[in-house]
RODO-2510 file (C-alpha; in nm, 4 decimals, decimal comma):
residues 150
     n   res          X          Y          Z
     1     x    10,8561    12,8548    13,1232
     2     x    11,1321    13,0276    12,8765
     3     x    11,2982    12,6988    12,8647
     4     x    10,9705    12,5435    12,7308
     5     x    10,9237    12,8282    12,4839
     6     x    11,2352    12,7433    12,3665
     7     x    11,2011    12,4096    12,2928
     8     x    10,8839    12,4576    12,1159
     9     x    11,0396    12,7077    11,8980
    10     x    11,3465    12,4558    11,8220
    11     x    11,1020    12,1585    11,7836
    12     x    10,9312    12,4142    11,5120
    13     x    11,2690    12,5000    11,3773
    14     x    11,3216    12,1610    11,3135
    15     x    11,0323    12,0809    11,1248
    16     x    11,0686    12,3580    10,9283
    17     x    11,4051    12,2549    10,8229
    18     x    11,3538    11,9106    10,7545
    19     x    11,0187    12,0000    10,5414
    20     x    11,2378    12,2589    10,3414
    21     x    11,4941    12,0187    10,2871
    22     x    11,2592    11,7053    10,1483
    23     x    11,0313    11,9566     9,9408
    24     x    11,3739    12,1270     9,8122
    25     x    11,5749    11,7956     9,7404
    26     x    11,5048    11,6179     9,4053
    27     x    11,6332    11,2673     9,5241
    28     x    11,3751    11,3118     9,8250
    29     x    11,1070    11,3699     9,6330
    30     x    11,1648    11,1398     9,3274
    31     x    11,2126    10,8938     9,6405
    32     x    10,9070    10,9550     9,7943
    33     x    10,7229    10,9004     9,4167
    34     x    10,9179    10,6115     9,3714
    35     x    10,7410    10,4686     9,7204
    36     x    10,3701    10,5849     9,6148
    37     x    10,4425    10,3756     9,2712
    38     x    10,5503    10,0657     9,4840
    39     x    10,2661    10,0797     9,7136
    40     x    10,0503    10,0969     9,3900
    41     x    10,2244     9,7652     9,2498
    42     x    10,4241     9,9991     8,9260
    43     x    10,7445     9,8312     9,0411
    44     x    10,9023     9,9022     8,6946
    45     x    10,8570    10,3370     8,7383
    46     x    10,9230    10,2665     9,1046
    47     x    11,2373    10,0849     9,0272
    48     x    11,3274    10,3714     8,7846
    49     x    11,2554    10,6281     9,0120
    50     x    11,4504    10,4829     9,3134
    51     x    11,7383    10,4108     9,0850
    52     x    11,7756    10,7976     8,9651
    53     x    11,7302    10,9259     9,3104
    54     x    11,9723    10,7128     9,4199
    55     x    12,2523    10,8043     9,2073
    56     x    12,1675    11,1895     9,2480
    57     x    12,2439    11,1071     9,6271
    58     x    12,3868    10,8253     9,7860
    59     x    12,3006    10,8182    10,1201
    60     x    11,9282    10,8646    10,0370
    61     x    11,8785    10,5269    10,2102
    62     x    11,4860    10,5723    10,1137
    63     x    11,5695    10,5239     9,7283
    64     x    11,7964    10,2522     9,7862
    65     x    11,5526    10,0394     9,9908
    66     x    11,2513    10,1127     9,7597
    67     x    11,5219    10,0490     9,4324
    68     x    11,5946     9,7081     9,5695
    69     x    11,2758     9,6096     9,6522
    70     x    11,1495     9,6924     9,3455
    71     x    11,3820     9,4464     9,1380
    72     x    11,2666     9,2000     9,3984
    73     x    10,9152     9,2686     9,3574
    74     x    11,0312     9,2759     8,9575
    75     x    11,1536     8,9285     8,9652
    76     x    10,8466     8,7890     9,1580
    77     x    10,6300     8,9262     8,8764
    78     x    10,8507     8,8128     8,5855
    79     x    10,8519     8,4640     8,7802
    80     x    10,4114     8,5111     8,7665
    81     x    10,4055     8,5955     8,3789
    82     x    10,6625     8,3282     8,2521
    83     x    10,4274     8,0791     8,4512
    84     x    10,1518     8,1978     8,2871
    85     x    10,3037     8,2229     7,9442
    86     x    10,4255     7,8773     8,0004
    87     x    10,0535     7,7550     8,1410
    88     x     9,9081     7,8982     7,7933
    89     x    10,2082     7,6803     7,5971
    90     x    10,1066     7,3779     7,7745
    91     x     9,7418     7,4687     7,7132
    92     x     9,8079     7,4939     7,3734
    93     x    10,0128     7,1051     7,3508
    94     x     9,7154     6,9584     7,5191
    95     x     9,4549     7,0741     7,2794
    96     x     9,6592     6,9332     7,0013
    97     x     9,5596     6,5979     6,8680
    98     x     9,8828     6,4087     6,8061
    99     x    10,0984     6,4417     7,0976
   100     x    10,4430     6,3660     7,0265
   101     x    10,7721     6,2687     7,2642
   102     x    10,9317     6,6374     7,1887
   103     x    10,5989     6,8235     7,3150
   104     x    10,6297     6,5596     7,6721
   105     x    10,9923     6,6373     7,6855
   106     x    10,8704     7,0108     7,6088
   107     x    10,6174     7,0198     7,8892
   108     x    10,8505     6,8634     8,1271
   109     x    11,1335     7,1480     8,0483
   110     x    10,9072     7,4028     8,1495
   111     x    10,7630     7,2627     8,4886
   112     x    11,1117     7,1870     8,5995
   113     x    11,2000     7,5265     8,4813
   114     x    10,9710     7,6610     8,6806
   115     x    10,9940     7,4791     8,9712
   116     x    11,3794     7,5258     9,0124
   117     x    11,3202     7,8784     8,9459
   118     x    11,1493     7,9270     9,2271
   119     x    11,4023     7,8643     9,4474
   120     x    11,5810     8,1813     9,3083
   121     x    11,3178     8,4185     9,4541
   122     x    11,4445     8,6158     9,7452
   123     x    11,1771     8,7515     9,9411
   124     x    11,1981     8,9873    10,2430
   125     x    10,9540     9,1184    10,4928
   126     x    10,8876     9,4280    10,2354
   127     x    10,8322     9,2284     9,9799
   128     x    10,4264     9,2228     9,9194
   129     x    10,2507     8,9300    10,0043
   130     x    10,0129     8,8628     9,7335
   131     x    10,3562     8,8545     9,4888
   132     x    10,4497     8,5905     9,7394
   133     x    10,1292     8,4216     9,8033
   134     x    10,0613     8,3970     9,3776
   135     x    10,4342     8,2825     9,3156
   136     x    10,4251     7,9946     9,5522
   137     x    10,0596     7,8893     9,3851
   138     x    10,2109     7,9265     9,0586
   139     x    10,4972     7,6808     9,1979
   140     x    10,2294     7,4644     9,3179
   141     x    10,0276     7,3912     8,9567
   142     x    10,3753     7,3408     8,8200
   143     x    10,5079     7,0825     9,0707
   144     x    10,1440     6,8955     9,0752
   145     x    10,1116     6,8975     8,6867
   146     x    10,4857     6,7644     8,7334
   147     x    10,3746     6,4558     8,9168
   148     x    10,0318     6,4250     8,7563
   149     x    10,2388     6,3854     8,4303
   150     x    10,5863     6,2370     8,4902
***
């Protein structure tokens, strides 16, 4: 019975500790913000977070995971918006009456841009699924509108 009592009291000892020791530490906490920003999709403050928590302690392997899957999760979304920027550019060459050999040449930069850029993306099993899932679409319209075109 004392030996149960006693390993309650230094399970409870325990906890304590470690509680005092994550509420007291600044890299644990701006860790732990740094995850609640990631799960929300701010990569950028998440990434900024991680990165200061990281070099206030170095073996905070929470901030170093959530830092580099941040820029991961960064690139996917750059990847999305230059797409999209790009879309809007060819959008705007379509409309245009007179389409001239340095607008094809123009359209055909970016798809191939885009489609070799792909490649470059780096995803791993942390990395969320919807960047994934709307990168490889976004690879997609540029490889179709590549071979509806050229």
């Amino acid at each position: 019975m004392l030996s149960k009592i006693n390993l309650i009291i230094f399970t409870i000892v325990i906890f304590a500790g470690s509680f005092y020791y994550f509420n007291s530490n600044s890299s644990y906490q701006n860790s732990i913000q740094a995850r609640v920003y990631y799960f929300l999709g701010n990569y950028d403050s998440a990434y900024e977070l991680a990165k200061k928590a990281y070099e206030e302690d170095t073996y905070n392997k929470m901030a170093n995971t959530v830092m580099i899957q941040s820029k991961i999760a960064k690139t996917y979304e750059s990847y999305i918006q230059q797409g999209n920027d790009y879309l809007q550019k060819i959008d705007e060459i379509s409309i245009k009456k007179d389409y001239t050999q340095a607008d094809k040449a123009r359209v055909k930069m970016m798809c191939e841009i885009m489609i070799e850029s792909y490649k470059n993306l780096a995803p791993s099993t942390l990395t969320d699924k919807t960047l994934q899932e709307t990168s490889q679409k976004m690879q997609k319209k540029f490889i179709q509108l590549y071979e509806e075109l050229f």
